[in-house]
C-alpha positions as CSV (number, residue, x, y, z in Angstrom):
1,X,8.0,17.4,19.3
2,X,10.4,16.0,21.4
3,X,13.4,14.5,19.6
4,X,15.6,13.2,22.0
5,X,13.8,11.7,24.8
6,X,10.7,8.4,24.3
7,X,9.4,9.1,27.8
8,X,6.8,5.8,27.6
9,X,9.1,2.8,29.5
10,X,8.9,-0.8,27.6
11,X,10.8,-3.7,27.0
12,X,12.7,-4.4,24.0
13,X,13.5,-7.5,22.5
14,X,14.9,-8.1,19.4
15,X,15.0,-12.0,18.4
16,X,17.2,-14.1,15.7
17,X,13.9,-16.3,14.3
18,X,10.6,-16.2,13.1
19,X,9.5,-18.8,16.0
20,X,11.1,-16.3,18.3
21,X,9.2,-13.6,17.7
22,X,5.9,-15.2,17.1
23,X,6.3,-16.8,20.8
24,X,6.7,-13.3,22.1
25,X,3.5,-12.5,20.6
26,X,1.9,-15.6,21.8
27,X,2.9,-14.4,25.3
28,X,3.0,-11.0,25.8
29,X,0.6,-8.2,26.1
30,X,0.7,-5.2,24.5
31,X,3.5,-5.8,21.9
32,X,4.2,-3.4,18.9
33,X,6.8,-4.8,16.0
34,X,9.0,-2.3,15.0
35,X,10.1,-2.9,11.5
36,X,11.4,0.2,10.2
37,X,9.8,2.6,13.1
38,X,9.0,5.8,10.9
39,X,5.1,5.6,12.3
40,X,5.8,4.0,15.5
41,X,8.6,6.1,17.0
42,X,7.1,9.3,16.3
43,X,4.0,8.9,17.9
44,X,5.9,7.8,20.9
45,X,7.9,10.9,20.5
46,X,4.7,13.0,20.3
47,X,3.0,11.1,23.1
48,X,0.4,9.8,21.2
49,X,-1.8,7.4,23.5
50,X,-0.2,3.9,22.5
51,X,-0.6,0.9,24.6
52,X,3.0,-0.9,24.7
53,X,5.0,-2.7,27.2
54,X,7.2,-4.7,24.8
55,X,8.7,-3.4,21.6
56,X,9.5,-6.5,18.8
57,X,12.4,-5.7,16.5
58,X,12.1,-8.0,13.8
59,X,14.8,-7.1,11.9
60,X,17.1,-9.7,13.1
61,X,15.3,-12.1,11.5
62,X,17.2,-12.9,8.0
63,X,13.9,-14.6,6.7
64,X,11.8,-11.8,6.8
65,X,14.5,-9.6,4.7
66,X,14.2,-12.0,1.7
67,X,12.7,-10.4,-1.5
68,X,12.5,-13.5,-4.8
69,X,11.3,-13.1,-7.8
70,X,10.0,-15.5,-10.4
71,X,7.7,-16.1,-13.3
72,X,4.7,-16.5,-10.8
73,X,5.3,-12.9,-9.2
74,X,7.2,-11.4,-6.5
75,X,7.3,-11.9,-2.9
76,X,8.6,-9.4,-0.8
77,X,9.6,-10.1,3.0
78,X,8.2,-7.7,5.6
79,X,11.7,-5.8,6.6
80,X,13.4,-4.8,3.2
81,X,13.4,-1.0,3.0
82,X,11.3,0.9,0.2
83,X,15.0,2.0,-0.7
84,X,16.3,-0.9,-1.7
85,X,12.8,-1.8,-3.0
86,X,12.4,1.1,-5.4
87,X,16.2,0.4,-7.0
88,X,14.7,-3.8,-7.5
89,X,14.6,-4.0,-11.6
90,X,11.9,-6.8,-11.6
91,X,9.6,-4.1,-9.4
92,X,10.7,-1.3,-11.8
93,X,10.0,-3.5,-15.0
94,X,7.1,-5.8,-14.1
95,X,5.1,-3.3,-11.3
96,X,5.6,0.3,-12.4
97,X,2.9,1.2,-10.8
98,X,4.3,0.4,-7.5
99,X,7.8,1.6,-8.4
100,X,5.8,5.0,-8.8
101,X,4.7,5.0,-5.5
102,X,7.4,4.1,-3.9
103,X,9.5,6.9,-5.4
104,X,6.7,9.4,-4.2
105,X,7.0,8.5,-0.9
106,X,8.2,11.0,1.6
107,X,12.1,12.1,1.7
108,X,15.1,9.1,1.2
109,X,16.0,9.0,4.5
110,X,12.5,7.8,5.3
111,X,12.7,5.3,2.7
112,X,15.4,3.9,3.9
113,X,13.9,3.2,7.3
114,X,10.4,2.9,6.0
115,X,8.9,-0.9,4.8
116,X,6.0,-1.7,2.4
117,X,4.7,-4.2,4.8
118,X,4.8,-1.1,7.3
119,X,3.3,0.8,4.9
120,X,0.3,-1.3,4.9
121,X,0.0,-2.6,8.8
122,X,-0.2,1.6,9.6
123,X,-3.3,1.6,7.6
124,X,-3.8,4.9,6.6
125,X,-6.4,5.4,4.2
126,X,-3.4,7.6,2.1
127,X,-1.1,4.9,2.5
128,X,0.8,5.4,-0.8
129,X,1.6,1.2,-1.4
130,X,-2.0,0.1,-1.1
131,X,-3.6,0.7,-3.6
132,X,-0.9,-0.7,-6.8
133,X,-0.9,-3.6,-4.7
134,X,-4.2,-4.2,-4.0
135,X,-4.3,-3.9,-7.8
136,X,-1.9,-6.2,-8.9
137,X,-3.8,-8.7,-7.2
138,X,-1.7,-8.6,-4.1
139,X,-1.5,-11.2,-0.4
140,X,-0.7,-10.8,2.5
141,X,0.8,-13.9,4.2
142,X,0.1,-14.1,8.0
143,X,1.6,-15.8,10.7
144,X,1.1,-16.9,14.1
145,X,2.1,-19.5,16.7
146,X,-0.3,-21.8,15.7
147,X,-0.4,-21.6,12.2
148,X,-0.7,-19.1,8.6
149,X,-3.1,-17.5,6.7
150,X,-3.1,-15.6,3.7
151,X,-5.6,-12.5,2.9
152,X,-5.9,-10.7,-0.2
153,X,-4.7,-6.7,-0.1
154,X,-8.2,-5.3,-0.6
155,X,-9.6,-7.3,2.5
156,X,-6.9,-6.5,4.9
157,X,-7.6,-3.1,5.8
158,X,-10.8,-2.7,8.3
159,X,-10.4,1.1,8.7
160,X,-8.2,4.0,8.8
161,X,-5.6,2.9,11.4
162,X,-6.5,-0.9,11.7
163,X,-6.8,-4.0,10.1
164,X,-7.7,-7.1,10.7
165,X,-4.3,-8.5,12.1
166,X,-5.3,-10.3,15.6
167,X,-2.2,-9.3,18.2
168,X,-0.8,-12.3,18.2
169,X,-0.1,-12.2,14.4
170,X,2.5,-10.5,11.9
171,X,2.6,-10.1,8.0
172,X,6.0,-12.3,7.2
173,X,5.3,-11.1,3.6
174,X,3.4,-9.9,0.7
175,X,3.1,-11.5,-2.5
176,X,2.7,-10.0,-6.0
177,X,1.1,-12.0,-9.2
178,X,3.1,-11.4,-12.5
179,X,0.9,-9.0,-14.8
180,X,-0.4,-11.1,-17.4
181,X,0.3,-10.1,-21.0
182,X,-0.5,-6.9,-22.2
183,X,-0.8,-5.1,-19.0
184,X,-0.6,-1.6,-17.8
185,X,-0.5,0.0,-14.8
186,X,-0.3,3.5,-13.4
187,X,-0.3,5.4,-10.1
188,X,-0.7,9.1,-9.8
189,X,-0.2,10.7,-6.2
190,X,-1.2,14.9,-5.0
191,X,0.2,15.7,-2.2
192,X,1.0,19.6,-0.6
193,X,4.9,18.9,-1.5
194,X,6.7,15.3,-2.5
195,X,7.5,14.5,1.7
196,X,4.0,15.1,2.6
197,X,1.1,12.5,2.8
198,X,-1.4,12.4,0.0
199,X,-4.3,14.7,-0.3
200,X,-5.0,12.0,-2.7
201,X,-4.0,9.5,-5.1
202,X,-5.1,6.7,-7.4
203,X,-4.0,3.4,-8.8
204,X,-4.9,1.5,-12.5
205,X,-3.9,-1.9,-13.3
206,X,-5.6,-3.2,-16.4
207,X,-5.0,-5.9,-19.3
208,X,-5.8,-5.5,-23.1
209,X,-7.0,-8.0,-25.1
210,X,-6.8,-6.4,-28.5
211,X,-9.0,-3.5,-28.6
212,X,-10.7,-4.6,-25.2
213,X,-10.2,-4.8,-21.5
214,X,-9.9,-7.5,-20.5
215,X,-9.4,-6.8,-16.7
216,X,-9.0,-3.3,-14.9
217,X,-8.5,-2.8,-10.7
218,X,-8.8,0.9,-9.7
219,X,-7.8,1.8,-6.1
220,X,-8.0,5.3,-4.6
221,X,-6.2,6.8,-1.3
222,X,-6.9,9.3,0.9
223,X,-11.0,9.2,-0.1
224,X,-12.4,7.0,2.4
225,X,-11.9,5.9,5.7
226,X,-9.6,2.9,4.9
227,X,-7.8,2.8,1.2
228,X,-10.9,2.0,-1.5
229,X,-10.8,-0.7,-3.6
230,X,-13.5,0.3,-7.3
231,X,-14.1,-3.5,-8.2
232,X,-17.7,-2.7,-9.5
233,X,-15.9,0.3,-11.1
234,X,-13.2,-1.5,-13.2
235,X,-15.6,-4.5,-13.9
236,X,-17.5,-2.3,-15.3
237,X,-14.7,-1.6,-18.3
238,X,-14.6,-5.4,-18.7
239,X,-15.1,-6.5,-22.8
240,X,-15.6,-2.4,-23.4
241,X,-13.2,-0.9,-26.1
242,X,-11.8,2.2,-23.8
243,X,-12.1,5.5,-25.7
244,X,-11.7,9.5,-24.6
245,X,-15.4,8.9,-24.1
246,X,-15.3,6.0,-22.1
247,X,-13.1,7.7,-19.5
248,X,-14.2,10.6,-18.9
249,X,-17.5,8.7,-18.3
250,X,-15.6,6.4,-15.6
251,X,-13.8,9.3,-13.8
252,X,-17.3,10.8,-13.2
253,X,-18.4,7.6,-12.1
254,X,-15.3,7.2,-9.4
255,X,-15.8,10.7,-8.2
256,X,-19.1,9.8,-6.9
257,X,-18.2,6.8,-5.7
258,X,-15.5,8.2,-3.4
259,X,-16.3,9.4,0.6
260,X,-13.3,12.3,1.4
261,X,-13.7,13.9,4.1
262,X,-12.3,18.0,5.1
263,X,-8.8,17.0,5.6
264,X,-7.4,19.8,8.2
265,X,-5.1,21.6,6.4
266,X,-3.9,19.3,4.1
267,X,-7.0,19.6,1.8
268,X,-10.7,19.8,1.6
269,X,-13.4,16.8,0.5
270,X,-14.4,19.4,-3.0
271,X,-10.7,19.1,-3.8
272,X,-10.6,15.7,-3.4
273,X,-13.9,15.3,-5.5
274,X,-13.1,17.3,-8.1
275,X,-9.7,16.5,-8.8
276,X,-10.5,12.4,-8.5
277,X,-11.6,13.0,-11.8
278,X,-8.8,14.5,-13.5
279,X,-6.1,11.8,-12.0
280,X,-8.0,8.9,-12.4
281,X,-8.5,9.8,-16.3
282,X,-5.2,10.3,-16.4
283,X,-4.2,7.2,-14.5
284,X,-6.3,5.1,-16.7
285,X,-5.1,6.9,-20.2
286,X,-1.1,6.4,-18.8
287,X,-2.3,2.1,-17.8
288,X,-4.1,1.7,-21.4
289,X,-0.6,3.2,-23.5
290,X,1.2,1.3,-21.5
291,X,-1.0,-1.8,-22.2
292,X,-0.4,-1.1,-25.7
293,X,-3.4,0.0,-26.4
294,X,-4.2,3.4,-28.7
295,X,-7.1,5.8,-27.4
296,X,-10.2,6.6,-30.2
């Protein structure tokens, strides 16, 4: 790899404001943001075939840097790094799950560069972020010169690599409902070593209403062509006291449900298979203690 030289020529611009950057994508072809770079750069660096004449820094736009938090949740603008991110005490108290995969994610000095809204506009189906916050309930809040809309997490990936961003549009944030009462979440990550991409991973978020679930979102990575999103799955747990029993029976279920393919040499589709069972009993027996709830 070549790690001096980006032998592609393209513009660079780098505006102040969100209007800015939004005209630039209004009138330009062939734009790529560059938020914190740690996809884009390198496959510029390793000539991957990438279709850019104009490169939009964003991060001189103080809006897009804010992160708030309130009762309602947590929004989180679309250039704060995963390091500050992963040191935010409302994201490590209220969303453990995605404090959890934000500390497995590749070495610090990629997290300091690296974004969640990046994260998710690469679109890998191992992306470590999607899934806890597809099931938190997570949205994605679009914008473009004409106007905003706003897409829930589990609809915004189309497949691995893409999503259904138009080019003329950017993700100014994503949003985060507070978990309800009794809720508890997990996210449990395989990967060769703790830098490398998942061979596979798997996210819980579920509520307890006394000895029943009440609600339960399970997300998987690295099992499908785009990150997979079990609703029928973890509806199905809905009103059902969860027991040793219970899971076991739902991690057999996932394990079917899921489409790995041969993974090079990061791992092969029987891994994947077979070991989607053991981390997604797991995942739910960590999310139900941490509801509160006891296991029969």
């Amino acid at each position: 790899m070549n790690t001096v030289y980006l032998e592609k020529e393209y513009d660079y611009v780098k505006p102040k404001t969100l209007a800015e950057a939004l005209e630039i994508l209004e009138t330009k072809e062939n734009v790529k943001i560059f938020a914190g770079g740690t996809d884009l750069i390198i496959k510029l660096k390793i000539g991957s075939p990438i279709e850019m004449d104009t490169m939009l820094d964003i991060n001189g736009i103080e809006e897009l840097k804010k992160v708030t938090s309130d009762k309602e949740g947590i929004t989180i603008g679309a250039t704060e790094k995963i390091s500050v991110l992963e040191k935010n005490e409302d994201i490590i108290n209220r969303f453990p799950a995605l404090y959890e995969a934000f500390i497995s994610m590749a070495s610090i000095s990629l997290r300091n560069m690296a974004t969640l809204i990046g994260n998710l506009c690469n679109a890998s189906p191992g992306a470590d972020t999607a899934g806890p916050v597809i099931c938190y309930g997570g949205s994605l809040l679009i914008k473009n010169h004409a106007g905003e809309r706003r897409i829930k997490a589990e609809d915004f990936f189309a497949e691995g690599g893409k999503t259904v961003l138009e080019p003329n549009e950017i993700v100014t944030s994503v949003n985060i409902p507070a978990p309800m009462e009794n809720t508890g979440a997990a996210f449990i990550k395989l990967s060769r070593v703790k830098a490398d991409l998942a061979k596979i991973s798997v996210s819980v978020v579920l509520t307890r209403e006394n000895n029943l679930v009440g609600s339960c979102r399970i997300a998987m990575g690295s099992v499908a062509g785009k990150p997979l999103f079990l609703k029928e799955i973890g509806d199905g747990l809905v009103g059902k006291t969860l027991t040793k029993e219970l899971i076991i029976e739902t991690a057999e279920k996932i394990s079917k449900a899921i489409k790995p393919r041969d993974g090079g040499n990061r791992t092969t589709a029987a891994y994947r298979i077979e070991t989607s069972k053991i981390i997604s009993r797991d995942a739910l027996e960590q999310a139900w203690e941490r509801s509160g709830g006891k296991l029969s």
